[in-house]
MDTraj code that builds the backbone (N, CA, C; nanometers):
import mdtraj as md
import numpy as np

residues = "UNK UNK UNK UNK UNK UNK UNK UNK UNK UNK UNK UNK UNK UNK UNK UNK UNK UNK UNK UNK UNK UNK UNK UNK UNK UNK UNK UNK UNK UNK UNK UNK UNK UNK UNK UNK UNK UNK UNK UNK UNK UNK UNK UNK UNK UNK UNK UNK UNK UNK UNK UNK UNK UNK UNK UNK UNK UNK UNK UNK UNK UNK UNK UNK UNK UNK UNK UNK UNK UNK UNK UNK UNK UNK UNK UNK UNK UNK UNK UNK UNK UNK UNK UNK UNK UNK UNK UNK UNK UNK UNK UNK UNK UNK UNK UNK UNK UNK UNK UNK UNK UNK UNK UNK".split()
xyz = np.array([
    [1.1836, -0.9158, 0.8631],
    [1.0785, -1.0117, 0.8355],
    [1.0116, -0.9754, 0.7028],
    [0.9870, -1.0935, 0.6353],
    [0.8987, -1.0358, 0.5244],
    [0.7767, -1.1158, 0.5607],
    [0.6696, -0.9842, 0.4947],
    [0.5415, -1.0287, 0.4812],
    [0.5037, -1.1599, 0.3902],
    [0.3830, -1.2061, 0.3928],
    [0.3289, -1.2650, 0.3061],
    [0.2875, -1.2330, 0.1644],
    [0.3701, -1.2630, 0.0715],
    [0.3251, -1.2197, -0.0693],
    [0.1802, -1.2456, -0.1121],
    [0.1209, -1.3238, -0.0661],
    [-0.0712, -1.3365, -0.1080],
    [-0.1447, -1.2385, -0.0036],
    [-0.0976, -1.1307, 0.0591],
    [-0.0822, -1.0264, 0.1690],
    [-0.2704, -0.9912, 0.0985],
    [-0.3666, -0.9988, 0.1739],
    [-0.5197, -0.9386, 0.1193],
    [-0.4925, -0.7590, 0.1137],
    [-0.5221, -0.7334, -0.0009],
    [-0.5174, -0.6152, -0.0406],
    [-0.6741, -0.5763, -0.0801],
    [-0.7250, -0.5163, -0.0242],
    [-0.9030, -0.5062, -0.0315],
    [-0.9009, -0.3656, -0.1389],
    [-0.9927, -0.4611, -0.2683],
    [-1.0342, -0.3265, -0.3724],
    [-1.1038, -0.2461, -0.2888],
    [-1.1642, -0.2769, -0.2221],
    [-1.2607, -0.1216, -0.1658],
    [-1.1235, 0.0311, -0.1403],
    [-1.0504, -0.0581, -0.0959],
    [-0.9047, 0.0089, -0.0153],
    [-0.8810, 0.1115, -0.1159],
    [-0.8301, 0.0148, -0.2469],
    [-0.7686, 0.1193, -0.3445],
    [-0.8952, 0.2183, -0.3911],
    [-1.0008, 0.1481, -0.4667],
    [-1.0969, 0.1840, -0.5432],
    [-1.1746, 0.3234, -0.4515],
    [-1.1949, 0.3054, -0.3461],
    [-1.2821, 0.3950, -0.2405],
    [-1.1643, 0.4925, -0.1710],
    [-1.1044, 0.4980, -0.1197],
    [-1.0441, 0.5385, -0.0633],
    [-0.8968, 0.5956, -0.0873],
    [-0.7643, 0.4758, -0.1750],
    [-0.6706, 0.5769, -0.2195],
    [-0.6284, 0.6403, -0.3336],
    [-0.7526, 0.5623, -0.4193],
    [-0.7706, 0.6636, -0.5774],
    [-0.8269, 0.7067, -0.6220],
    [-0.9029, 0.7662, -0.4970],
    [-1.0501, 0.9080, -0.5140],
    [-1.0010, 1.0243, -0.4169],
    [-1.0198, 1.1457, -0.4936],
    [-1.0228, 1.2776, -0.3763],
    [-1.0810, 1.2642, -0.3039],
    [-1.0176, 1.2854, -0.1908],
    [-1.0815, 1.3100, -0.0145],
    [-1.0763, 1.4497, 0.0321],
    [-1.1360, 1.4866, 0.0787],
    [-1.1063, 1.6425, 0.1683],
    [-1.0165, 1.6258, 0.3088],
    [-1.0038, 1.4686, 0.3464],
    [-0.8872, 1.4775, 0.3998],
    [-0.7986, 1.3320, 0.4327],
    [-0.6737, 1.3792, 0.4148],
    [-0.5973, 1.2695, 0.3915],
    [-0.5944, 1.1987, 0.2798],
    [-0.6068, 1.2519, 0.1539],
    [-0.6028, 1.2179, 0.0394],
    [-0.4737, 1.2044, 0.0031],
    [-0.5237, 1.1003, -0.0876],
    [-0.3428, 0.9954, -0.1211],
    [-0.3401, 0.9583, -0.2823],
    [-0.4786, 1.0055, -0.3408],
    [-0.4669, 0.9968, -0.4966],
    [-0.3849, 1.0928, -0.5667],
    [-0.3965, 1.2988, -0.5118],
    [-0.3394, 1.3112, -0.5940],
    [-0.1572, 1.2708, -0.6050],
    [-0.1193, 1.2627, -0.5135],
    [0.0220, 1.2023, -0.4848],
    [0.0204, 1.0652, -0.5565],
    [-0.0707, 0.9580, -0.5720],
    [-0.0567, 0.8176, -0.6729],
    [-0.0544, 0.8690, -0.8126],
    [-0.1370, 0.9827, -0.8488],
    [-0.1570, 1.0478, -0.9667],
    [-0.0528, 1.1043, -1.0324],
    [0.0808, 1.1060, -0.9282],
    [0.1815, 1.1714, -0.9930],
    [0.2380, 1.0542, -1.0847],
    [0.2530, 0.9680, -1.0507],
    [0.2747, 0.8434, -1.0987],
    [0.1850, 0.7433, -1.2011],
    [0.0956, 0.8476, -1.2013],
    [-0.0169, 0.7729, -1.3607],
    [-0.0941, 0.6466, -1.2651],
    [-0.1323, 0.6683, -1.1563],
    [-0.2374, 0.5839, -1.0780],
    [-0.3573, 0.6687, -1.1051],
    [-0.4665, 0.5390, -1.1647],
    [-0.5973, 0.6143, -1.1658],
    [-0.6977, 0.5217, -1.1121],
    [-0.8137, 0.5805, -1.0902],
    [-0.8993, 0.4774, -1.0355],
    [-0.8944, 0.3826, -1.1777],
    [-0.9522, 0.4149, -1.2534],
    [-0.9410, 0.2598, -1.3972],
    [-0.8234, 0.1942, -1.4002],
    [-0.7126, 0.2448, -1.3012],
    [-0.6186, 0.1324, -1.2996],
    [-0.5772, 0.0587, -1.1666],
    [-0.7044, 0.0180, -1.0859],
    [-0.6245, 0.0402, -0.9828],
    [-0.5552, -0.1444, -0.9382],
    [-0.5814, -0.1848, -1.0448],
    [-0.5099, -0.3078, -1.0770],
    [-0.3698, -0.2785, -1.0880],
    [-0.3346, -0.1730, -1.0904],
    [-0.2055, -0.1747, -1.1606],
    [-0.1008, -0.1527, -1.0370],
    [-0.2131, -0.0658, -0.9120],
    [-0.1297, -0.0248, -0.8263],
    [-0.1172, -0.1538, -0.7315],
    [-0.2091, -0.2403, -0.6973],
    [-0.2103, -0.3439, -0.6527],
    [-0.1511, -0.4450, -0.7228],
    [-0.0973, -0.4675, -0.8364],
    [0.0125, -0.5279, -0.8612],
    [0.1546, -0.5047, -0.8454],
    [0.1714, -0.3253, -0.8153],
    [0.2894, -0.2564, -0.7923],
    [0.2989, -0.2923, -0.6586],
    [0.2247, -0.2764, -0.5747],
    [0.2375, -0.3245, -0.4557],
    [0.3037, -0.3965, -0.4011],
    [0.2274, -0.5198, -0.4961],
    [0.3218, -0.6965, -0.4204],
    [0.4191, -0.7050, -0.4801],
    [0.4972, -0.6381, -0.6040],
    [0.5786, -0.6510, -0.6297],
    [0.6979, -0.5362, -0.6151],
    [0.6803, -0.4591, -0.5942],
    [0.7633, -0.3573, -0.5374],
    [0.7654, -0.3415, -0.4084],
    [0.6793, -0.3766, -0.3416],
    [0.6705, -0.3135, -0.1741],
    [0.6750, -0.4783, -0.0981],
    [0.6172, -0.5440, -0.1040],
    [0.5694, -0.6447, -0.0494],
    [0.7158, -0.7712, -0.0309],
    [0.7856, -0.6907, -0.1722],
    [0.9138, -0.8087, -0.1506],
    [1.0804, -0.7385, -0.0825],
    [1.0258, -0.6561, -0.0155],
    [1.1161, -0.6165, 0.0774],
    [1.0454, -0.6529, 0.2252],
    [1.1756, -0.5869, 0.3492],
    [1.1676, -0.6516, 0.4794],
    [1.0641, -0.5139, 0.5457],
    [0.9882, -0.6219, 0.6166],
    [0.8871, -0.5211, 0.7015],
    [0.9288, -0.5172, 0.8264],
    [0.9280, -0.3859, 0.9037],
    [0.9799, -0.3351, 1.0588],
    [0.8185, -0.3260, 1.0661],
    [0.8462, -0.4135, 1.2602],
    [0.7502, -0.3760, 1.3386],
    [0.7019, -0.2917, 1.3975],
    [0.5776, -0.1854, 1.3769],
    [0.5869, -0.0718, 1.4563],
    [0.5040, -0.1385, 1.5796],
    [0.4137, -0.1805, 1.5968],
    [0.3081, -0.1333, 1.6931],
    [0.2339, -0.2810, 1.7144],
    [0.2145, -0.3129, 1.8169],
    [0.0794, -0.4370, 1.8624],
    [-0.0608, -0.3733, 1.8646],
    [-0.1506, -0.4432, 1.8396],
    [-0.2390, -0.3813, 1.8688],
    [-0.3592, -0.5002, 1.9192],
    [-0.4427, -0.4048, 1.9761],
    [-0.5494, -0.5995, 1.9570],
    [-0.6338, -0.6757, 1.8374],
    [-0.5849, -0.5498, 1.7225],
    [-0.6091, -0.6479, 1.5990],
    [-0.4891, -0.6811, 1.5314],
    [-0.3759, -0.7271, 1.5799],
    [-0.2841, -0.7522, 1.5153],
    [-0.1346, -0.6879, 1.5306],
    [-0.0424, -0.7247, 1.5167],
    [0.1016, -0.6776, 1.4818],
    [0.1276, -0.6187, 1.3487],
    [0.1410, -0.4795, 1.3400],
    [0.1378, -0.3772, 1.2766],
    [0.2428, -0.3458, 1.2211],
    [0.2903, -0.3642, 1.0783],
    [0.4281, -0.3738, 1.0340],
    [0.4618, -0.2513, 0.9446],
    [0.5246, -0.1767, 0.8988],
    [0.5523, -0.0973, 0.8031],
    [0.6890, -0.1116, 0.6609],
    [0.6312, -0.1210, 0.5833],
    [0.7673, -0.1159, 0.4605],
    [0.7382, 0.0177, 0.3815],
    [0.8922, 0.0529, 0.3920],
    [0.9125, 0.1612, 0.2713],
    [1.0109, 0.1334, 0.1677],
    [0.9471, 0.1931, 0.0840],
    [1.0073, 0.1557, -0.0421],
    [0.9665, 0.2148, -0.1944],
    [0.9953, 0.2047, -0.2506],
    [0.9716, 0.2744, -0.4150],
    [0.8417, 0.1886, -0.4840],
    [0.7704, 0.2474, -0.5579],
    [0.6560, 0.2405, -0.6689],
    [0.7316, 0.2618, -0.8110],
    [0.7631, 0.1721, -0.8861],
    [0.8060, 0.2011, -1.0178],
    [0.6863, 0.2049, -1.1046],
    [0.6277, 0.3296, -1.1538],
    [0.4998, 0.3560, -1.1961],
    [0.4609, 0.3058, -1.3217],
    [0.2882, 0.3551, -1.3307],
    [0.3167, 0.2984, -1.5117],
    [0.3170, 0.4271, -1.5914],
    [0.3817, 0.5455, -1.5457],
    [0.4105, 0.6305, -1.6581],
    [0.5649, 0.5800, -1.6074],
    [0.6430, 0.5986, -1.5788],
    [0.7894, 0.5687, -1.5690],
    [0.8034, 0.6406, -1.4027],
    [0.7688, 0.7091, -1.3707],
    [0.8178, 0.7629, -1.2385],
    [0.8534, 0.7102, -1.1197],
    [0.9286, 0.7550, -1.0088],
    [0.9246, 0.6619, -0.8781],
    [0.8354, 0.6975, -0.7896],
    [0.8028, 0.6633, -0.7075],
    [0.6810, 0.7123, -0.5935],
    [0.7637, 0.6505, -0.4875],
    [0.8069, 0.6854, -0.3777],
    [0.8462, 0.6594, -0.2309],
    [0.7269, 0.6334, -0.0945],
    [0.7186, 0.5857, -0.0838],
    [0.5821, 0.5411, 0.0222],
    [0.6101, 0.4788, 0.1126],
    [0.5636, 0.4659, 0.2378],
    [0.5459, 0.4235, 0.3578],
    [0.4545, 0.3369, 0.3858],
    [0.4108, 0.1871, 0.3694],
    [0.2872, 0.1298, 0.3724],
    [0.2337, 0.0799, 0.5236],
    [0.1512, 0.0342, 0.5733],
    [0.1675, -0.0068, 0.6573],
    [0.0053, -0.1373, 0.6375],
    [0.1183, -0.1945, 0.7452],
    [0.0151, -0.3808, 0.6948],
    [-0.0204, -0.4574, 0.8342],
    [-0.1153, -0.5054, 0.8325],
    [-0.1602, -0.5654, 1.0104],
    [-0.1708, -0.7094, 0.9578],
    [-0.1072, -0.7918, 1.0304],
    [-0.0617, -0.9513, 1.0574],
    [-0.1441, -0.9778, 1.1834],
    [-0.2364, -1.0766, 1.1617],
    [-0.2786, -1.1600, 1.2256],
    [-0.2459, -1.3159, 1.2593],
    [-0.3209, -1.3885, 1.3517],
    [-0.2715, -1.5546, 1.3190],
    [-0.3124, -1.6142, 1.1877],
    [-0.4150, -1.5596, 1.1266],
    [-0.4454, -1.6056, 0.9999],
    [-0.4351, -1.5374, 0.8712],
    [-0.4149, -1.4215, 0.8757],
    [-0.4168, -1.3074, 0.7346],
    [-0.2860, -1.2183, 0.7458],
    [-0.2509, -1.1628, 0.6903],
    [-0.1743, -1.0597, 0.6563],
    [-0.2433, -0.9314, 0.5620],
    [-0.2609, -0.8165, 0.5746],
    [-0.3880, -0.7220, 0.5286],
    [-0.2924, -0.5949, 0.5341],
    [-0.3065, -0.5119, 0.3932],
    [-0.2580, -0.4019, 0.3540],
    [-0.4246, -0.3048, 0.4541],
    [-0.3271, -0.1510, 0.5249],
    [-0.3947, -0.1145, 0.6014],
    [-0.4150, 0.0402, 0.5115],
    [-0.3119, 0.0923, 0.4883],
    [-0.2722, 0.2320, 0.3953],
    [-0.1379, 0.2337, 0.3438],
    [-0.1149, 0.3816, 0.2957],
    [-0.0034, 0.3926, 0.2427],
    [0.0156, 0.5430, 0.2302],
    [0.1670, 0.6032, 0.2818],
    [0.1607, 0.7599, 0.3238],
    [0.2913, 0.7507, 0.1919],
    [0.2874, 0.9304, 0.1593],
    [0.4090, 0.9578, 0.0956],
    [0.5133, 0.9385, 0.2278],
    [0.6243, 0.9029, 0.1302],
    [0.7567, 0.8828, 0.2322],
    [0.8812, 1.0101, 0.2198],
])
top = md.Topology()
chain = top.add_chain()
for i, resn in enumerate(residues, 1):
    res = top.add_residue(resn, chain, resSeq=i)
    for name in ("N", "CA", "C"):
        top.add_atom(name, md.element.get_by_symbol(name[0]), res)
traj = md.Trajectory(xyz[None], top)
């Protein structure tokens, strides 16, 4: 199945959470290998829908907010590098919504 390419990707997501140090579960410096910075985080959310978003998503999990899908797949960066990632995205009757994203 593929997701929805207009899939809501929430700046708070990137901006707050996966391109700032955390003390735990931090996922910037791993985007950082790949020249993701917070001043770009346009860039990763365009890598997104276009690298991740246009491949097929497996169902992991129901939940009562939704059917819980996962795609893996490559980040072609903007220094040149690849990044491998695991995303995972919750489908509702009305939205489709990026949830995180783990190294793969």
């Amino acid at each position: 199945m593929y997701l929805d390419p207009n899939a809501i990707i929430a700046i708070r997501k990137l901006t707050e959470y996966l391109l700032i140090p955390l003390l735990k579960d931090d996922k910037s410096e791993y985007l950082a290998q790949g020249g993701y910075t917070l001043a770009s985080w346009q860039q990763l959310e365009q890598d997104l829908r276009q690298h991740i978003l246009s491949l097929e998503a497996q169902p992991i999990v129901k939940t009562h907010y939704g059917q819980k899908y996962q795609i893996i797949g490559s980040l072609i960066c903007p220094n040149g590098k690849i990044l491998t990632i695991k995303t995972i995205w919750i489908v509702t009757n009305q939205t489709t919504q990026f949830v995180t994203l783990f190294p793969a």
